[in-house]
C-alpha positions as CSV (number, residue, x, y, z in Angstrom):
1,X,9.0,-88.9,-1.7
2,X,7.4,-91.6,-3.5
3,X,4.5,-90.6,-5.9
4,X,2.5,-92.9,-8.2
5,X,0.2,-90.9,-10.4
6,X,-2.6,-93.2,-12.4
7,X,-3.9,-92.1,-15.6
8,X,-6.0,-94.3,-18.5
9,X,-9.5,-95.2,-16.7
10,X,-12.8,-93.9,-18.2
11,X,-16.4,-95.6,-19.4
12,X,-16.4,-98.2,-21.9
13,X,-19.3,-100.7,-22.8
14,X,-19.0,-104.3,-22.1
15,X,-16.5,-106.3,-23.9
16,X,-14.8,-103.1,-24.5
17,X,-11.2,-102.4,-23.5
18,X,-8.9,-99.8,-20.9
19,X,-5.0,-99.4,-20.8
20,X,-4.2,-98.2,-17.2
21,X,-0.8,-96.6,-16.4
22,X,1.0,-95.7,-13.5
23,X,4.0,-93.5,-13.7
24,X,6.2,-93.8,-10.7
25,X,8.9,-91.6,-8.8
26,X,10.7,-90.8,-5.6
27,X,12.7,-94.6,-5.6
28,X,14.4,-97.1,-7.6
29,X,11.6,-98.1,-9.6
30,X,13.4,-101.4,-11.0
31,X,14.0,-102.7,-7.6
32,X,10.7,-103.1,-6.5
33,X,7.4,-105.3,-7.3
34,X,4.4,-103.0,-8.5
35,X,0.6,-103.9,-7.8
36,X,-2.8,-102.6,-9.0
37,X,-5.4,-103.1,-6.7
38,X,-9.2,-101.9,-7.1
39,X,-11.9,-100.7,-5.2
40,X,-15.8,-100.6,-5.6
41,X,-18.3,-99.2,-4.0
42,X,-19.0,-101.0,-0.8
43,X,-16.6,-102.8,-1.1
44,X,-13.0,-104.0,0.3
45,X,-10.1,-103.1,-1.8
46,X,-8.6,-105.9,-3.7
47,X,-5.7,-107.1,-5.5
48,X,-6.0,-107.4,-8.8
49,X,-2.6,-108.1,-10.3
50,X,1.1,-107.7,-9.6
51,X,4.7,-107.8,-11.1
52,X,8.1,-108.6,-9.5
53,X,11.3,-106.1,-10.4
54,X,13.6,-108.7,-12.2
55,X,12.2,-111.3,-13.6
56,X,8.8,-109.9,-14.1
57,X,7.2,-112.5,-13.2
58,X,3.1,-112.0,-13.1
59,X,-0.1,-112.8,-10.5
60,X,-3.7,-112.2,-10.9
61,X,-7.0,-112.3,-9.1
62,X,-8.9,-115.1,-10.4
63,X,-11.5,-112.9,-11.4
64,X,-9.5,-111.5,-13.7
65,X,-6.9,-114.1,-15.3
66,X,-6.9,-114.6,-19.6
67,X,-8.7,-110.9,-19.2
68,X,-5.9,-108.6,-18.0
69,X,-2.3,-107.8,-18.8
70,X,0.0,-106.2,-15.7
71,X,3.3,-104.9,-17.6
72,X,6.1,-102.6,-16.8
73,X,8.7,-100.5,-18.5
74,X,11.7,-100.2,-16.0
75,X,13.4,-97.5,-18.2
76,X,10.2,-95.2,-18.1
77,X,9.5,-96.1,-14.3
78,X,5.6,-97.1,-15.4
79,X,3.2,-100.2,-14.7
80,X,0.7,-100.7,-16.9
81,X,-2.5,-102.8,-16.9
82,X,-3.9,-103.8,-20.2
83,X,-8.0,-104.5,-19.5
84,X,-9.8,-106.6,-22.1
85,X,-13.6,-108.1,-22.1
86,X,-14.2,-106.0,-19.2
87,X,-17.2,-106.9,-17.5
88,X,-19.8,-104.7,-15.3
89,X,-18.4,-105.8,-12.1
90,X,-14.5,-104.7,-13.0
91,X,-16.1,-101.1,-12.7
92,X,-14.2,-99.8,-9.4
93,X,-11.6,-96.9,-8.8
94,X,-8.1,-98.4,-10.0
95,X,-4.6,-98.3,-7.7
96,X,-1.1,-98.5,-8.1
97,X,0.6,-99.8,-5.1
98,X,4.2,-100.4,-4.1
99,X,5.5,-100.9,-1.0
100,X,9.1,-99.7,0.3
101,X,11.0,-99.9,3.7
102,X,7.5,-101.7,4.6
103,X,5.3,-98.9,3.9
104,X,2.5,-99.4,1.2
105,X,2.3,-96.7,-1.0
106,X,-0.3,-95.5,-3.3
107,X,-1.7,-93.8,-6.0
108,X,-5.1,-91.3,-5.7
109,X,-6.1,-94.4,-8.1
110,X,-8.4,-94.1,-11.5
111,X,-12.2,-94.8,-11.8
112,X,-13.1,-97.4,-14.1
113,X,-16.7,-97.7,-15.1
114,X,-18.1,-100.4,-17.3
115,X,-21.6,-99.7,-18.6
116,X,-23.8,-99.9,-21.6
């Protein structure tokens, strides 16, 4: 079955810097676009970036454009999402997401925590 499995998140200070990955199995990782999305407390999950399967072509949250990096490495079935000049309010809990046959699967997602 399909499993996504998120590793990288942790406390840094402000301005500081977070490499999230996601290593993916249980479909053809290549054919499909990959998502992070993030949750914070009290708040509604949101999208924060994604990347198609071919041409890689990438969209982000306004919040978070010039700032973060969503990459993928089709041979090692991972998505990653480079964080720089994090700010307070990108502290949430961090998803992968893909969705096959219509069904949106995720990750049991990474907390993120920005504080001095």
């Amino acid at each position: 079955q399909v499993q996504l499995v998120e590793s990288g998140g942790g406390k840094v200070q402000p301005g500081g810097s977070l490499r999230l990955s996601c290593a993916a199995s249980g479909f053809t990782f290549s054919n499909y676009a990959m998502n992070w999305y993030r949750q914070a407390p009290g708040q509604e999950r949101e999208l924060v970036a994604g990347i198609s399967n071919i041409i890689m072509s990438t969209n982000y949250a306004d919040s978070v454009k010039g700032r973060f990096t969503i990459s993928r490495d089709n041979a090692k079935n991972t998505v990653y999402l480079q964080m720089n000049a994090l700010k307070p309010e990108d502290t949430a809990v961090y998803y992968c997401n893909v969705r096959t046959s219509g069904i949106r699967h995720w990750g049991q997602g990474t907390q993120v925590t920005v504080s001095s």
